[in-house]
C-alpha positions as CSV (number, residue, x, y, z in Angstrom):
1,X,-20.6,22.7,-46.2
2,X,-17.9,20.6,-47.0
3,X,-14.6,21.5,-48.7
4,X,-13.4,19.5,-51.4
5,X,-9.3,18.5,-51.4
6,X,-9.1,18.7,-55.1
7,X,-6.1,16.4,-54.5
8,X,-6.7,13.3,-56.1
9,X,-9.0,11.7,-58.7
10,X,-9.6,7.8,-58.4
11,X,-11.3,5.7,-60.5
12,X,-11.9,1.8,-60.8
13,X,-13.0,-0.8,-63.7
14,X,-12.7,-4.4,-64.0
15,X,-12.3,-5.7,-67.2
16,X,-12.6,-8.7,-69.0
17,X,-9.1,-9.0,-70.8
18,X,-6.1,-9.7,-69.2
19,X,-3.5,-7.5,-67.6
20,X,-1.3,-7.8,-70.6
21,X,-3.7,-6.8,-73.0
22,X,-5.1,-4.3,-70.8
23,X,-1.4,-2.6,-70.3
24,X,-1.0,-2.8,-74.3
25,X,-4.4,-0.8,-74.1
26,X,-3.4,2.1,-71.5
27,X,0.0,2.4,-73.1
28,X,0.5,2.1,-76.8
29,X,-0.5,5.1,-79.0
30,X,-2.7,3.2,-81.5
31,X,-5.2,2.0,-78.5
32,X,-5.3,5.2,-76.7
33,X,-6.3,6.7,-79.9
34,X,-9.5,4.4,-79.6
35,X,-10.2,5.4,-75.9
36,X,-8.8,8.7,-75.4
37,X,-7.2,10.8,-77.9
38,X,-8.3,11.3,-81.2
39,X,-3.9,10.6,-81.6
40,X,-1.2,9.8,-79.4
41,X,2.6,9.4,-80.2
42,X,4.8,7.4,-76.8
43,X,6.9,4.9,-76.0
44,X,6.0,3.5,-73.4
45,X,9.5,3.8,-72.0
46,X,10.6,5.4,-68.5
47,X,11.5,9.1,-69.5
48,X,9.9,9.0,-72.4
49,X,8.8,12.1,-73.9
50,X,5.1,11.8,-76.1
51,X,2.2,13.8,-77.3
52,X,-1.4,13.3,-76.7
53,X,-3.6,14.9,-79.7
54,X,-7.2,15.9,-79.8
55,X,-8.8,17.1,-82.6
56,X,-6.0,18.0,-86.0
57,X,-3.3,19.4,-83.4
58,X,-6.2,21.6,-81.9
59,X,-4.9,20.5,-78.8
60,X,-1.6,18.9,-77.7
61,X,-0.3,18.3,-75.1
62,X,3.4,16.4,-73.9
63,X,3.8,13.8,-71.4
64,X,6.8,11.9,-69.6
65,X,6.6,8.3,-69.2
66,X,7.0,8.1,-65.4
67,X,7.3,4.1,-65.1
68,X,6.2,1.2,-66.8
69,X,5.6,-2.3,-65.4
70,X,4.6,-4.3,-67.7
71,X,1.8,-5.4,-67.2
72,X,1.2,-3.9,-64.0
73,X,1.7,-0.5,-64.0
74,X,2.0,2.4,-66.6
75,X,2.5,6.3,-65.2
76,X,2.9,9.5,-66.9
77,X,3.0,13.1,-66.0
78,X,1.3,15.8,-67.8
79,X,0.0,19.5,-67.6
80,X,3.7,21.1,-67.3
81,X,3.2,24.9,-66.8
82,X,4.5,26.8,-69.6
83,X,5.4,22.8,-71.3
84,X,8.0,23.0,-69.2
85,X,8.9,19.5,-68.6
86,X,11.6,19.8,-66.7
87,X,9.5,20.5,-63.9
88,X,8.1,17.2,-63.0
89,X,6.7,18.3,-59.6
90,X,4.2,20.7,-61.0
91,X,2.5,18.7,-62.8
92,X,0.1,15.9,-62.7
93,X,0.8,12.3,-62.5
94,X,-1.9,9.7,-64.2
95,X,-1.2,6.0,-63.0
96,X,-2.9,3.2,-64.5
97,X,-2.4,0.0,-61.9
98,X,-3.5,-3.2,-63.1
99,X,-4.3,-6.3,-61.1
100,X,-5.7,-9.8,-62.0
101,X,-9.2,-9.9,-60.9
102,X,-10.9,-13.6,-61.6
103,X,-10.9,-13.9,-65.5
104,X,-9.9,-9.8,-65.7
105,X,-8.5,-7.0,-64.8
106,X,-9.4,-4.3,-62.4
107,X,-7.6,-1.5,-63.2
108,X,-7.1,1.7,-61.1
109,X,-6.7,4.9,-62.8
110,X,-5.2,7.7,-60.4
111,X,-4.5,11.2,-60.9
112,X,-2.5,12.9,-58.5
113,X,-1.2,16.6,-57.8
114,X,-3.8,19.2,-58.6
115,X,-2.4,21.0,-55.6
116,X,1.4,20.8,-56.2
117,X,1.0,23.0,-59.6
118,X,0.1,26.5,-57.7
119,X,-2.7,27.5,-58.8
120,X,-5.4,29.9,-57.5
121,X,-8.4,28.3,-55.6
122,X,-10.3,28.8,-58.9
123,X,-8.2,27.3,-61.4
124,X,-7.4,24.4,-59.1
125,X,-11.5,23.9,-58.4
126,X,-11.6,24.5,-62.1
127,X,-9.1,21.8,-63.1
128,X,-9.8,19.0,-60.7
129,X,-13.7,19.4,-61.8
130,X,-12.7,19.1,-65.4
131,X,-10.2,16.7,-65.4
132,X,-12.8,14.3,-62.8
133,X,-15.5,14.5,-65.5
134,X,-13.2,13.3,-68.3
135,X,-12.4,10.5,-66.4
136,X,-15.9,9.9,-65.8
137,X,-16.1,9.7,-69.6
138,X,-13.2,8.2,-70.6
139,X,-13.0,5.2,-68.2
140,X,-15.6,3.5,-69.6
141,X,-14.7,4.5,-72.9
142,X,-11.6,2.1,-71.8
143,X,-13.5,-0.8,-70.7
144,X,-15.9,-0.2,-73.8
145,X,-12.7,-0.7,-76.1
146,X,-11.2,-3.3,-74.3
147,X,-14.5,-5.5,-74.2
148,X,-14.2,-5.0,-77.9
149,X,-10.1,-5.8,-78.6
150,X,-10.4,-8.6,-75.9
151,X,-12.8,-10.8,-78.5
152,X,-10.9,-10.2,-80.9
């Protein structure tokens, strides 16, 4: 049997837009909305404190901009325990690196530090397993929307 790390969650997509409009995509509130989130509300500023919304407020949750490089790189963390965001090393970091590829973009989503929050076997198991399968949904919910914005 092998045992899963449940450290890191990796995902890949090459696009057909360029790294600028690809960054706009993974860091202003009105695409993410498209993609992601049913709302968002960021800067995409280092240390900038936002919301991601699903539903009307059903669920909210607050992220810190980590760093931005436009158009290269945009990082936040998320999933504070207790919203404490203080905290920065419990919690997880999502990093969206983007690199010309031909006419596109391939653009790397990572999550990192499922084991750094503390959690039971479980939750952890529990967690990583959920969070993989949104990205499994959501990444090509990304491309879908970019395909669209990029013929615009």
């Amino acid at each position: 049997m092998t045992r899963m790390e449940y450290g890191t969650i990796e995902r890949e997509i090459h696009v057909d837009a360029s790294p600028e409009v690809a960054f706009e995509v993974v860091s202003r509130p009105e695409h993410i909305a498209q993609w992601w989130t049913d709302d968002a509300v960021l800067e995409a500023t280092p240390g900038a404190v936002g919301e991601l919304i699903w539903g009307d407020r059903a669920q909210v949750v607050r992220i810190v901009v980590e760093k931005t490089e436009p158009p290269r790189l945009f990082s936040f963390r998320w999933c504070h325990p207790d919203g404490d965001l203080e905290d920065s090393a419990a919690s997880l970091l999502v990093s969206f690196e983007l690199t010309p590829s031909g006419t596109g973009t391939t653009i790397r989503l990572t999550e990192t530090g499922f084991r750094e929050m503390g959690w039971e076997a479980a939750k952890l198991e529990e967690q990583y397993r959920d969070h993989s399968t949104g990205w499994d949904t959501f990444v090509p919910r990304l491309g879908d929307y970019l395909a669209l914005v990029s013929t615009r």
